[in-house]
C-alpha positions as CSV (number, residue, x, y, z in Angstrom):
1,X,5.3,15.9,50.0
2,X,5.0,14.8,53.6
3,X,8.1,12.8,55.3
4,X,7.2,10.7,58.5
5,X,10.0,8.9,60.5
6,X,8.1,5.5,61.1
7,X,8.7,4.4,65.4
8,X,11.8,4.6,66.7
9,X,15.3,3.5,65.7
10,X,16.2,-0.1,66.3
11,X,18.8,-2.2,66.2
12,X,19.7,-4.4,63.3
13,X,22.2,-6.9,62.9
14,X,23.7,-9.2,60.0
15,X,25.5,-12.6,59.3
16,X,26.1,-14.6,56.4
17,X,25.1,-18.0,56.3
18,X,27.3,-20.3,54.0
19,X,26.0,-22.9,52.8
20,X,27.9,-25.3,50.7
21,X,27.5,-29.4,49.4
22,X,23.5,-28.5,49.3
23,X,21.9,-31.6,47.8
24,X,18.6,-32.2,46.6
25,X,16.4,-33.6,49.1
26,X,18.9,-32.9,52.3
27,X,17.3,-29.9,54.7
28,X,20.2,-28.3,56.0
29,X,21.1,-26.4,59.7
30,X,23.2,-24.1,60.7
31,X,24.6,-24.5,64.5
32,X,23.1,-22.7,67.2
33,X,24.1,-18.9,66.2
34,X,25.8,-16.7,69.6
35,X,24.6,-13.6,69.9
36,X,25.4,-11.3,73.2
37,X,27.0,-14.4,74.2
38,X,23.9,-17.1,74.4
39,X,22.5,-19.4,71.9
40,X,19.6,-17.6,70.6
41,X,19.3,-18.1,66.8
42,X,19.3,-20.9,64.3
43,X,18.4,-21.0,60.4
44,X,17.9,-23.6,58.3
45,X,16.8,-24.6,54.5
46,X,13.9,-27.5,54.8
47,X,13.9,-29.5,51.6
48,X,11.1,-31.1,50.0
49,X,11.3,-33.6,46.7
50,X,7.9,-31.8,45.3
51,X,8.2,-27.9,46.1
52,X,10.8,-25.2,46.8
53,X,12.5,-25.2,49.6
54,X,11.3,-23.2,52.4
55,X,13.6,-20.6,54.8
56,X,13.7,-20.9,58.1
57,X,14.9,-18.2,60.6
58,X,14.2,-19.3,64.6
59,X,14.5,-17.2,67.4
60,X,14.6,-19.0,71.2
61,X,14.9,-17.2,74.7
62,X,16.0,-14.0,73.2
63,X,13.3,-12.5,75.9
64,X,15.4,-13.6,78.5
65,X,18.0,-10.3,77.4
66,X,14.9,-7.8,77.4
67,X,14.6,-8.3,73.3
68,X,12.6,-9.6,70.6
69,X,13.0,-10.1,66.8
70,X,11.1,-7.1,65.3
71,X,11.7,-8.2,61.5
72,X,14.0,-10.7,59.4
73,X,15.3,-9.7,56.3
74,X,17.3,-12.1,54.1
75,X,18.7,-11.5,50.3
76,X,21.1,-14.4,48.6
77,X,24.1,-14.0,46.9
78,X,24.2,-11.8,43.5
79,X,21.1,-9.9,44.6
80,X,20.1,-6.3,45.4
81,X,16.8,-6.7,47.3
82,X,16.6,-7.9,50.5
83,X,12.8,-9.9,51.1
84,X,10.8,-9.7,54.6
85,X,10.5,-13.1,55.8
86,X,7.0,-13.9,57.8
87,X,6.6,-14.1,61.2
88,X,4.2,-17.4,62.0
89,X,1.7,-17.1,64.3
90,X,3.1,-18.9,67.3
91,X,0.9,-18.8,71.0
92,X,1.9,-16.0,72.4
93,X,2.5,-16.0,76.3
94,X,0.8,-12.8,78.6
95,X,4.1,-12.0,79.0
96,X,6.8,-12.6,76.9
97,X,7.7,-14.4,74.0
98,X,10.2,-17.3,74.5
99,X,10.3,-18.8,70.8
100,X,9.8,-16.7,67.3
101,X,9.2,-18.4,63.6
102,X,10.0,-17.0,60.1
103,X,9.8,-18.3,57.2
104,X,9.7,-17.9,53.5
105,X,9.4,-19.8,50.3
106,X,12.3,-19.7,48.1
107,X,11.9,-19.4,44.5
108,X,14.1,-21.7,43.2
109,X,15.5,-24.6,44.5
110,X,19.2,-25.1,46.4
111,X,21.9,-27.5,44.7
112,X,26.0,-26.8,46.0
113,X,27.1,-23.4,47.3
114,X,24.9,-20.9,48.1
115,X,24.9,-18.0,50.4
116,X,22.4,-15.8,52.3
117,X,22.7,-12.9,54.3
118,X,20.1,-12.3,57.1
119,X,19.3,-8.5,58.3
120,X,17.5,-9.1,62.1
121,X,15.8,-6.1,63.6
122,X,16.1,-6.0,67.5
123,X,13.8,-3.8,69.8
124,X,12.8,-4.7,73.6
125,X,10.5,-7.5,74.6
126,X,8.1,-4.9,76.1
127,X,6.4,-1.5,76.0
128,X,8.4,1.1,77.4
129,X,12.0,-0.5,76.3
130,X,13.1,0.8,73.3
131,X,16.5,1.8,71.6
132,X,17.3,6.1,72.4
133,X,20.2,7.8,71.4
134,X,21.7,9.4,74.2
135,X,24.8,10.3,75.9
136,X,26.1,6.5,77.7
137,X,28.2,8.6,80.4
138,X,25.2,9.3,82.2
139,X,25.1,5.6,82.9
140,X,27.8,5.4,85.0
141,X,27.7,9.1,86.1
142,X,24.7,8.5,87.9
143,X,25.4,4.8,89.2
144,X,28.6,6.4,91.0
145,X,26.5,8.3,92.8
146,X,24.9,5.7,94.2
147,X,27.9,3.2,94.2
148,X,30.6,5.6,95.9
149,X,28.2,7.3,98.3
150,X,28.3,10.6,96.3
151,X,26.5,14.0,95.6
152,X,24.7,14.5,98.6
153,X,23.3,10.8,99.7
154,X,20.1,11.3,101.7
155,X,18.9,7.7,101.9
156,X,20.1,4.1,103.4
157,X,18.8,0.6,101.8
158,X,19.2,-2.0,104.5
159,X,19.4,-5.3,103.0
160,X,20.7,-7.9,105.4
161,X,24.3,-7.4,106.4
162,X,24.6,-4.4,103.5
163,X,23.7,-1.1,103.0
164,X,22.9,0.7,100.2
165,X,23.6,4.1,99.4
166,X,20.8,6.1,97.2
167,X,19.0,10.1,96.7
168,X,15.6,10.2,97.3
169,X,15.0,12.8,94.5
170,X,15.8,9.7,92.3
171,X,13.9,6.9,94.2
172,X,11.0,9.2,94.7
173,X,10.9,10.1,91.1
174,X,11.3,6.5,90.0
175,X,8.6,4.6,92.5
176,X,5.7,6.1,93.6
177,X,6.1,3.8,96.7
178,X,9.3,5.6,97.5
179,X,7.6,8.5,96.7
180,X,5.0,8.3,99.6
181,X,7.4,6.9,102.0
182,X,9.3,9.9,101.6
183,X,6.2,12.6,101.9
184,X,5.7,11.2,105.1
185,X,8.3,13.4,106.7
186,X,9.3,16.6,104.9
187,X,12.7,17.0,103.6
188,X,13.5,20.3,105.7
189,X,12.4,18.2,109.0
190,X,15.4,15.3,108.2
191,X,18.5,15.1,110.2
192,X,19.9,12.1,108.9
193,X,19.8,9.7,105.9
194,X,16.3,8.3,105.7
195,X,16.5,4.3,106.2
196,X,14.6,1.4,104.3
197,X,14.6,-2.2,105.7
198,X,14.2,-4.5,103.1
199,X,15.3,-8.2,104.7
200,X,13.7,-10.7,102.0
201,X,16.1,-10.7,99.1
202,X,19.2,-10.4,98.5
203,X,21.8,-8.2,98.8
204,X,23.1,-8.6,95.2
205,X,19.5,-8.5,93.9
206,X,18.6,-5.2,95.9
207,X,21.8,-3.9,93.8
208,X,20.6,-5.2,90.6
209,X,17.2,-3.6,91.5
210,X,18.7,-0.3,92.3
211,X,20.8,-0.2,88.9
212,X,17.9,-0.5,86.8
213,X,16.0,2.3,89.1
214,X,19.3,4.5,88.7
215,X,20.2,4.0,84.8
216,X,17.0,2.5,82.9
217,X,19.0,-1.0,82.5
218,X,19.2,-4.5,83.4
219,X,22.8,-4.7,85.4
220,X,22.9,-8.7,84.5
221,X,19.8,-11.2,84.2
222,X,16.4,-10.2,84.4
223,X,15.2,-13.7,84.9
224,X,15.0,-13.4,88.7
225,X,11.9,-14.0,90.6
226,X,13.4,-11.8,93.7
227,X,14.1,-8.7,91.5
228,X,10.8,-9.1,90.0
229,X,9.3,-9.2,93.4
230,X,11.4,-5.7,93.9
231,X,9.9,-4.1,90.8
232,X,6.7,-5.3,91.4
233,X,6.9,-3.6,95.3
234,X,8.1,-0.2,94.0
235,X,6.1,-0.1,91.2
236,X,8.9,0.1,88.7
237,X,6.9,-0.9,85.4
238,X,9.2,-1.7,83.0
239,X,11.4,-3.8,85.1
240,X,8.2,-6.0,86.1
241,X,7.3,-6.5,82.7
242,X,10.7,-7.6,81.7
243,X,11.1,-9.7,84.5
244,X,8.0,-11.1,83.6
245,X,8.8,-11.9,80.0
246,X,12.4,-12.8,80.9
247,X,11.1,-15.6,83.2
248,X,8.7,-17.3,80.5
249,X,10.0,-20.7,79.2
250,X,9.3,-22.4,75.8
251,X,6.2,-24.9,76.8
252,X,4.6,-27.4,74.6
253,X,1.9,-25.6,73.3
254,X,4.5,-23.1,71.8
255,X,6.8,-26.6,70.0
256,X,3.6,-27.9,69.2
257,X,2.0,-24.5,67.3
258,X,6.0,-24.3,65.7
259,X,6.1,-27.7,64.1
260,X,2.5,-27.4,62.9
261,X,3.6,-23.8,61.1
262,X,6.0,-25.9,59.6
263,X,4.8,-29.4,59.1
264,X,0.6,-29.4,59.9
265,X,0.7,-33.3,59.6
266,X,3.2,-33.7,62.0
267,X,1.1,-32.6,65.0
268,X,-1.7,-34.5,64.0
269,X,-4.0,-36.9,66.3
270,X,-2.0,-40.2,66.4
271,X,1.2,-39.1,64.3
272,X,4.8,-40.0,65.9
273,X,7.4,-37.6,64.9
274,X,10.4,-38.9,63.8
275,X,13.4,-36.8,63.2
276,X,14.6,-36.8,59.2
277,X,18.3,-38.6,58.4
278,X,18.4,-36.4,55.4
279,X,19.9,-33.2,57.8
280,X,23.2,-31.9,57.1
281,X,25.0,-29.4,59.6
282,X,26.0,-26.3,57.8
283,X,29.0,-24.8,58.1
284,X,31.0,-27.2,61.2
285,X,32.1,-23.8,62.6
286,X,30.4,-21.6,65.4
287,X,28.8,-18.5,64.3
288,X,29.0,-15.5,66.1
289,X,26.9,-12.2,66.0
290,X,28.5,-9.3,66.4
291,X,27.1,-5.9,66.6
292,X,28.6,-2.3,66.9
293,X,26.8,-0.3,69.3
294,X,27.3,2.9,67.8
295,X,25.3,1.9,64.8
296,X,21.6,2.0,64.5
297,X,18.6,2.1,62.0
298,X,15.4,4.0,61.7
299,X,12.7,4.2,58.3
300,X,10.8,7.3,57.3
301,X,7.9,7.3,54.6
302,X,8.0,9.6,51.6
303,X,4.2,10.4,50.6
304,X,4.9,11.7,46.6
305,X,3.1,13.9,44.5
306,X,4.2,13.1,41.3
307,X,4.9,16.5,39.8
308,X,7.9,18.8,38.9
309,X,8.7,19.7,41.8
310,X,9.5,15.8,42.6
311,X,12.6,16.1,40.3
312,X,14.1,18.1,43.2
313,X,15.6,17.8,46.3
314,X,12.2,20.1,48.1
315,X,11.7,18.2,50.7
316,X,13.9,18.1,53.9
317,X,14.4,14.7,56.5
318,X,15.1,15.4,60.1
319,X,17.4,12.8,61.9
320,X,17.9,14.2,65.6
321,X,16.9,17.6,65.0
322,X,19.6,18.0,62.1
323,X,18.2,18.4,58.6
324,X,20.2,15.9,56.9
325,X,18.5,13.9,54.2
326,X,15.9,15.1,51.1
327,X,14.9,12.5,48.7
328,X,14.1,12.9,45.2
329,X,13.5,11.7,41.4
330,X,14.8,11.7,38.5
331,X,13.1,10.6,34.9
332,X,10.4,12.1,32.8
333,X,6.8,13.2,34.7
334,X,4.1,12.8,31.8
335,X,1.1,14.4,34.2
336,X,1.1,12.5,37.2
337,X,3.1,9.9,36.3
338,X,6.4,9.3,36.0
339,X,7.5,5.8,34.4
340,X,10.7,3.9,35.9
341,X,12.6,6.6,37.9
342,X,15.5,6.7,39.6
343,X,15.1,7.2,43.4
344,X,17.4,9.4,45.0
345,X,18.4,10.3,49.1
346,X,20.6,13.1,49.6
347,X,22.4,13.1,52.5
348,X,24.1,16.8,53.6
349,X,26.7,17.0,56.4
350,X,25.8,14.4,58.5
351,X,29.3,13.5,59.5
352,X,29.6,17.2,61.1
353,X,26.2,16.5,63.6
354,X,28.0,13.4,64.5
355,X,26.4,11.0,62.4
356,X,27.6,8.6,59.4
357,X,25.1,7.5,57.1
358,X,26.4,3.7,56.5
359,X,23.5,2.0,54.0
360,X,20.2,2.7,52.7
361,X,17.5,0.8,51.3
362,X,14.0,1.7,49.6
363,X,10.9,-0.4,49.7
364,X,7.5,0.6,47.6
365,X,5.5,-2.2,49.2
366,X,7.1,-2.7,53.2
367,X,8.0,-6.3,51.6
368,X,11.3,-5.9,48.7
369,X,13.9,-4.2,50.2
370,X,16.1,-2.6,47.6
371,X,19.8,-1.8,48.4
372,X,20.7,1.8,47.1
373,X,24.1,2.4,45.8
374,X,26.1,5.1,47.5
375,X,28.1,8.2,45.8
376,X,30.4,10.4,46.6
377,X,33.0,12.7,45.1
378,X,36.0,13.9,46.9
379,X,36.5,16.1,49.3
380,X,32.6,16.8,49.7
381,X,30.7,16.1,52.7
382,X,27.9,15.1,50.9
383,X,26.2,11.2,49.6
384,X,24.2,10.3,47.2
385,X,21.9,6.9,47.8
386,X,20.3,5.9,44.4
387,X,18.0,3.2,43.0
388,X,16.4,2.3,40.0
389,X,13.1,1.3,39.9
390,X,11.1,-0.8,37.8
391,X,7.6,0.9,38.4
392,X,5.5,3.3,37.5
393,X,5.2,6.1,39.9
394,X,1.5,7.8,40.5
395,X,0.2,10.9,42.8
396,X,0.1,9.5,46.4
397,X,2.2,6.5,46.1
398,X,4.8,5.9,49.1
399,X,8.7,5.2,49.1
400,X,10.0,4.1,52.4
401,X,13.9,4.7,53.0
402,X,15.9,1.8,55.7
403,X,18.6,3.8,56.3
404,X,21.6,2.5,58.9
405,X,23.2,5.2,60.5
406,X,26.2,5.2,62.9
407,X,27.1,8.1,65.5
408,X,30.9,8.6,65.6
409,X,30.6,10.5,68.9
410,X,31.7,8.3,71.5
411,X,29.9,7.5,74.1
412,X,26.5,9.1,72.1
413,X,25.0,5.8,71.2
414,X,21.6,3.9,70.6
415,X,21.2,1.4,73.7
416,X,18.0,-0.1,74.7
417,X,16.5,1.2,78.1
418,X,13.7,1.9,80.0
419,X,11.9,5.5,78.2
420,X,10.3,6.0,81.3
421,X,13.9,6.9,83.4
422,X,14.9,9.3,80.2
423,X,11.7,11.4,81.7
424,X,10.7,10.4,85.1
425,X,13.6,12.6,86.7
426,X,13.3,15.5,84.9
427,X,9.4,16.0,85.2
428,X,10.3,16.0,88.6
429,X,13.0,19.1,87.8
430,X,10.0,20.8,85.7
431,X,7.6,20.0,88.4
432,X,10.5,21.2,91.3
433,X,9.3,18.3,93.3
434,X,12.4,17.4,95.6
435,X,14.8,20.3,94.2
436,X,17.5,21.2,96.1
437,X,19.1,23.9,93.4
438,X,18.0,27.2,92.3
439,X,19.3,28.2,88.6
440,X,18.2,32.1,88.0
441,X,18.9,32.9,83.7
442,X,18.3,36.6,84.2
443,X,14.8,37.1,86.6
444,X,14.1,33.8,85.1
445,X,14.1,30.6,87.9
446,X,14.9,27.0,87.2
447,X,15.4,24.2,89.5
448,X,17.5,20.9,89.7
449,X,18.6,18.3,91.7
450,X,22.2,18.7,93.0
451,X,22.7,14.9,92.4
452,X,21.9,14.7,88.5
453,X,24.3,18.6,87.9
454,X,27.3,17.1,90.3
455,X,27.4,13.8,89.1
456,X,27.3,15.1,85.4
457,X,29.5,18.1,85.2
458,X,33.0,18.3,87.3
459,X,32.7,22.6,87.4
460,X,29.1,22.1,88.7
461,X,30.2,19.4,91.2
462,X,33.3,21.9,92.6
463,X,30.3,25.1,92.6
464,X,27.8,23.2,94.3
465,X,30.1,21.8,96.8
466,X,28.6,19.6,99.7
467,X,25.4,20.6,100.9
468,X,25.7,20.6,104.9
469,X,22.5,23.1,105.6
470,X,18.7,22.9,105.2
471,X,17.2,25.1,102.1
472,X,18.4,25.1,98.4
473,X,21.8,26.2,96.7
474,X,21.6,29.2,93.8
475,X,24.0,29.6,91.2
476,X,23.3,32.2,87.9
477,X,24.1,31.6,84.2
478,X,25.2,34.0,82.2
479,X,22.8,36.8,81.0
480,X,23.7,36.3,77.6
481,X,22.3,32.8,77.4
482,X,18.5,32.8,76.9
483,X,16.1,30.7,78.9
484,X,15.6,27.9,76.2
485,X,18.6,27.0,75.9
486,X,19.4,26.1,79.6
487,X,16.2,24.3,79.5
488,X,17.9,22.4,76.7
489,X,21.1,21.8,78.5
490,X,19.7,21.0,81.8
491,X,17.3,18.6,79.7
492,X,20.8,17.1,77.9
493,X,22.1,16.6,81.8
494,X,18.7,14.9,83.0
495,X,18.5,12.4,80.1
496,X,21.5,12.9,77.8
497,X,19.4,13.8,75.2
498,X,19.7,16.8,72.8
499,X,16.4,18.7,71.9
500,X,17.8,21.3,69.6
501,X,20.4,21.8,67.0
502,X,23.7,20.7,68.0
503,X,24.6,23.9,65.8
504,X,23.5,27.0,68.6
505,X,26.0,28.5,69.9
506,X,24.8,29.1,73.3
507,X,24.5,25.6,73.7
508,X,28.6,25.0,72.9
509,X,29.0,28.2,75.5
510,X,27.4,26.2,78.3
511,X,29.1,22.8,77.3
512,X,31.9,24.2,77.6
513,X,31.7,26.5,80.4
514,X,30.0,23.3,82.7
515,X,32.5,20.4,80.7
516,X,29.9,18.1,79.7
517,X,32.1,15.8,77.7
518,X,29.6,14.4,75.4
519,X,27.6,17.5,74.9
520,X,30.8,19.8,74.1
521,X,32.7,17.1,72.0
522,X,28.8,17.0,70.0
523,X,28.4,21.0,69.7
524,X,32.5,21.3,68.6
525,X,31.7,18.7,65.6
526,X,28.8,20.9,64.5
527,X,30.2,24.0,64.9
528,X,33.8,23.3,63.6
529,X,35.6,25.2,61.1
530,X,39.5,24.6,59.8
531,X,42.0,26.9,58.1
532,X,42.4,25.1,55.4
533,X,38.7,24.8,54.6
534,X,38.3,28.5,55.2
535,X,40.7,29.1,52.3
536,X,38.8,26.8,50.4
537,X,35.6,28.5,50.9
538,X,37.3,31.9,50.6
539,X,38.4,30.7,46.8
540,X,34.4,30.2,46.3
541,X,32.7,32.7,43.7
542,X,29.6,32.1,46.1
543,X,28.6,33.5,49.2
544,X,29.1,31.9,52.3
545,X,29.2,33.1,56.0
546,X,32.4,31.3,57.4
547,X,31.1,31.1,60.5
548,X,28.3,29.2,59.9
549,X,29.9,26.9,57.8
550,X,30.9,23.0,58.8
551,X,34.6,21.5,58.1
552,X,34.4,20.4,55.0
553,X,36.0,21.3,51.3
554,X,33.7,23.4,50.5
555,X,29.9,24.2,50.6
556,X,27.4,21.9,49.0
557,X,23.9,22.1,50.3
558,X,20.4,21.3,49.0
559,X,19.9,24.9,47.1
560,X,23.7,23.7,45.3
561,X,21.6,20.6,44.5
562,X,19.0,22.1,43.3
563,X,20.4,24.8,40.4
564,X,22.3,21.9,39.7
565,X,19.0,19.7,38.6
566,X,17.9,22.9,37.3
567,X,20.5,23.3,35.4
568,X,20.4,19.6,33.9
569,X,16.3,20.4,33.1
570,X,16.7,23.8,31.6
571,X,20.1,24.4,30.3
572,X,20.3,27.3,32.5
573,X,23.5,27.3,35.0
574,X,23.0,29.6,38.1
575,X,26.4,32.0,38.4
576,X,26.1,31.3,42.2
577,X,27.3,27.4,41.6
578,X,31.1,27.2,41.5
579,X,32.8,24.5,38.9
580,X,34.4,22.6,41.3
581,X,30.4,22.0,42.9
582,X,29.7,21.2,39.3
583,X,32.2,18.6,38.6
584,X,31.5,17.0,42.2
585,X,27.7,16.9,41.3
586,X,28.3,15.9,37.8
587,X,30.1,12.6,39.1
588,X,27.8,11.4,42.0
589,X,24.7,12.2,39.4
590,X,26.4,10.2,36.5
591,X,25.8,13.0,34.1
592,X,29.4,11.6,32.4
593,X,29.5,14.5,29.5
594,X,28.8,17.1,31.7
595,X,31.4,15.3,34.1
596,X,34.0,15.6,31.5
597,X,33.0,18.9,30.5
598,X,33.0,20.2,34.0
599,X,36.7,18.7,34.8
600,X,37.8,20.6,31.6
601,X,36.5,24.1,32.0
602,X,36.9,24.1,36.0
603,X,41.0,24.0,35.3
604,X,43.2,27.8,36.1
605,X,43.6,27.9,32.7
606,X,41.5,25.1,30.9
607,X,44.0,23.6,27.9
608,X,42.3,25.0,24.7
609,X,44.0,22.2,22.8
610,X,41.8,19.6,24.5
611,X,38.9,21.7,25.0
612,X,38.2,22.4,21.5
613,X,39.1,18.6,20.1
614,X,36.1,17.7,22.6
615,X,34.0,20.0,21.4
616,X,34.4,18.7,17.8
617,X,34.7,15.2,17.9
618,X,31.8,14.6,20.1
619,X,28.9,13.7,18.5
């Protein structure tokens, strides 16, 4: 039963629109809805005396941020399932679009009070810009470098009556343009900081040029015809194209296509548009989009075969490297079909890799959205997402899981930037193009920049010290730590991005021995232990290696899941499952006899009394 994770995690945000005094014919507006501060959204219910009224979600200059609506969901009030509106084909411009339609056709029509909560999924405008979780330190980390002439500046920007401070290891890797400019003379053969004119923008711009090169994002507006100029010179792709987009305006071909999507006889040869009097402004106050930055969303596929083994939790999900999810059903398989099951996501420990998992939906058709309901018992670090379906489930069908996830690490966030920066420097580290660091692990030789390990680790910064002679520093790491692993952690210094378990220990050795922040307060979480769980584990009739174990009550994984189905199918109960498992199972499964029977037996000494007046007067 294959699992795919479908693209890459975007952003998603929600409001509720309030509607309220909806009369019959009236088409209703909200205001213009803020989001990041500019007037980018506006909904509205168009009424009609012959047909059901139609929803309308609009989206104007949201290019101008770098973004574009991926997807609009809406649901209205009393419902589970959330509907996928449809984006209307609207001209789009080479480079950008400035104006984005969706619509869909309500099934009922609208009279007094009714409320509808939107779901809008955010990724960049263009290829290349995308939402990555990462660590957000290495934003400023590497900007200081730049900003307050740090970690070994080679390089001087001359723009106008300022200079610029910059490393060519990062301007090289960045631009080919820089690139050659700098192979013209070889790095051994320079005395001095290498100088740039650059007279015909400025000065602010060549900054806000120079942040994007540094971290991968826009420093304010992208809408500037002189920093497109820039990222057009240097060849930095990503920043032209979203310059590019940023700068297109709505034109009149774009209203015109709109208004036809919405009204075809409005456009029409020799038709005057006149604007309705039947409009009412809904609600009189400004609404405002927040969003939380530390919480994302991404969807993965489940591809059944409806047999047995689909009654149990067999197959895993990988979120970040961590195994944390593994759906299932539950209901009656009559060959390869099972009629009306439930739908089940378990989700295992994901608060202990840093993660909470906040909602989750399930869709059968990419178009209903079905909210899942969320269990949990105490004191277990386990959920329980489950829905009820209304179908009939056959070999090969597909279940696709929305789930919104947060990260409670701070400073290890989803942000939208250019994927090009997360990978550009760190080939050049692989590649030992412009290295100015030897790292030996055993008779094994790395290399590195002594800008990206000073500017992200203070102990590296103090061993390095500043570089006054021609050739390349060497430092050792530990023999103990193998090869991979500083690969990993020089990666996570690069790009702040983790490529393995957050779980190795030789990982939380180097984090802590280097003080990444991020990466050591990440490895802790996942490899924490307290004493009072460890007496809780120790009370366990199961066995459990302590050291392997995350902080929480006690142990519940996908095998405990498992004999616990098993158990529920056969009548069988695995000695290795301990009561208190049981009764926490019991409760997030709804299985409310085996709940009550659970809560009885698991007792130091179970009341007799109770136990056997259960026993005889259930039937």
């Amino acid at each position: 039963m294959a699992v795919t994770i479908s693209g890459t995690s975007v952003l998603m945000v929600s409001f509720e629109w309030i509607v309220e005094d909806i009369e019959e014919t009236k088409t209703v507006l909200s205001k213009m809805i803020l989001f990041n501060g500019d007037k980018v959204f506006r909904v509205s219910v168009k009424k009609t005396t012959d047909k059901n009224p139609t929803l309308i979600f609009l989206a104007t200059n949201l290019n101008r941020m770098g973004m574009r609506v991926k997807e609009i969901r809406y649901s209205q009030q009393g419902l589970q399932s959330h509907l996928k509106m449809k984006e209307n084909e609207i001209k789009k411009e080479k480079d950008g679009e400035s104006l984005q339609l969706f619509t869909a056709h309500l099934t009922e029509r609208l009279l007094g009070k009714c409320i509808f909560t939107f779901s809008i999924w955010i990724e960049g405008s263009v290829t290349g810009y995308c939402y990555h979780l990462s660590d957000r330190l290495i934003t400023q980390q590497f900007w200081n470098a730049s900003a307050k002439h740090e970690h070994g500046i080679d390089v001087e920007l001359m723009c106008k009556d300022k200079t610029f401070s910059a490393h060519k290891a990062i301007l090289a890797a960045r631009s080919p343009i820089f690139a050659a400019e700098f192979a013209k003379d070889h790095p051994a053969k320079d005395e001095g900081s290498h100088q740039i004119h650059v007279e015909d923008v400025d000065p602010s711009v060549m900054e806000e040029f120079l942040y994007f090169l540094y971290t991968g994002q826009p420093k304010t507006v992208l809408a500037n015809d002189e920093l497109l100029k820039l990222a057009s010179r240097y060849q930095l792709t990503t920043l032209e194209n979203l310059c590019r987009a940023a700068l297109t305006k709505i034109d009149v071909q774009q209203v015109m296509n709109c208004m036809s999507s919405l009204n075809p006889a409005a456009t029409g040869m020799h038709q005057e548009v006149k604007a309705s009097s039947s409009v009412l402004i809904r609600p009189d106050a400004e609404i405002v989009i927040d969003h939380d930055q530390s919480v994302s969303t991404f969807q993965c596929c489940w591809e059944l075969k409806v047999d047995a083994k689909a009654l149990f939790p067999n197959t895993v999900i990988e979120y970040q490297h961590e195994k944390l999810f593994s759906p299932h059903l539950t209901g009656k398989v009559h060959g390869f079909v099972v009629k009306k099951p439930w739908i089940h996501l378990v989700c295992v420990n994901h608060r202990n890799f840093g993660f909470k998992a906040m909602n989750g939906f399930y869709s059968t058709d990419g178009k209903t959205w079905i909210e899942m309901k969320k269990r949990k018992a105490e004191d277990v670090e386990l959920f329980l997402f489950v829905g009820q379906t209304s179908e009939t489930f056959r070999d090969g069908c597909r279940v696709t899981f929305c789930m919104e996830m947060a990260s409670t690490i701070e400073n290890y966030h989803y942000e939208l930037m250019d994927t090009s920066w997360t990978t550009q420097l760190w080939q050049f580290a692989l590649e030992h193009k412009w290295t100015d660091v030897e790292i030996f692990v055993g008779a094994v030789k790395l290399e590195a920049h002594r800008v990206v390990l000073s500017a992200r680790s203070p102990v590296l910064n103090v061993l390095l010290g500043d570089i006054d002679h021609l050739g390349k520093s060497s430092m050792a790491v530990e023999e103990n730590i193998d090869v991979e692993v500083v690969e990993v952690f020089l990666k996570f210094l690069y790009t702040g991005r983790l490529d393995m378990s957050a779980t190795n220990k030789q990982l939380l050795q180097l984090a802590e021995s280097y003080e990444v922040e991020t990466l050591l307060k990440i490895c802790q979480l996942a490899n924490r232990i307290s004493a009072d769980v460890t007496s809780k584990l120790d009370a366990l009739p199961c066995k459990i290696d302590i050291a392997d174990k995350p902080a929480v009550s006690f142990q519940m994984d996908l095998e405990v899941v498992n004999l616990f189905l098993k158990f529920l199918h056969t009548g069988s109960l695995d000695p290795s499952v301990s009561q208190t498992q049981m009764v926490a199972l019991a409760e997030m499964y709804e299985a409310k006899t085996l709940s009550k029977i659970s809560k009885l037996v698991s007792e130091i000494s179970p009341d007799v009394d109770k136990l056997t007046t259960f026993i005889l007067t259930f039937f």
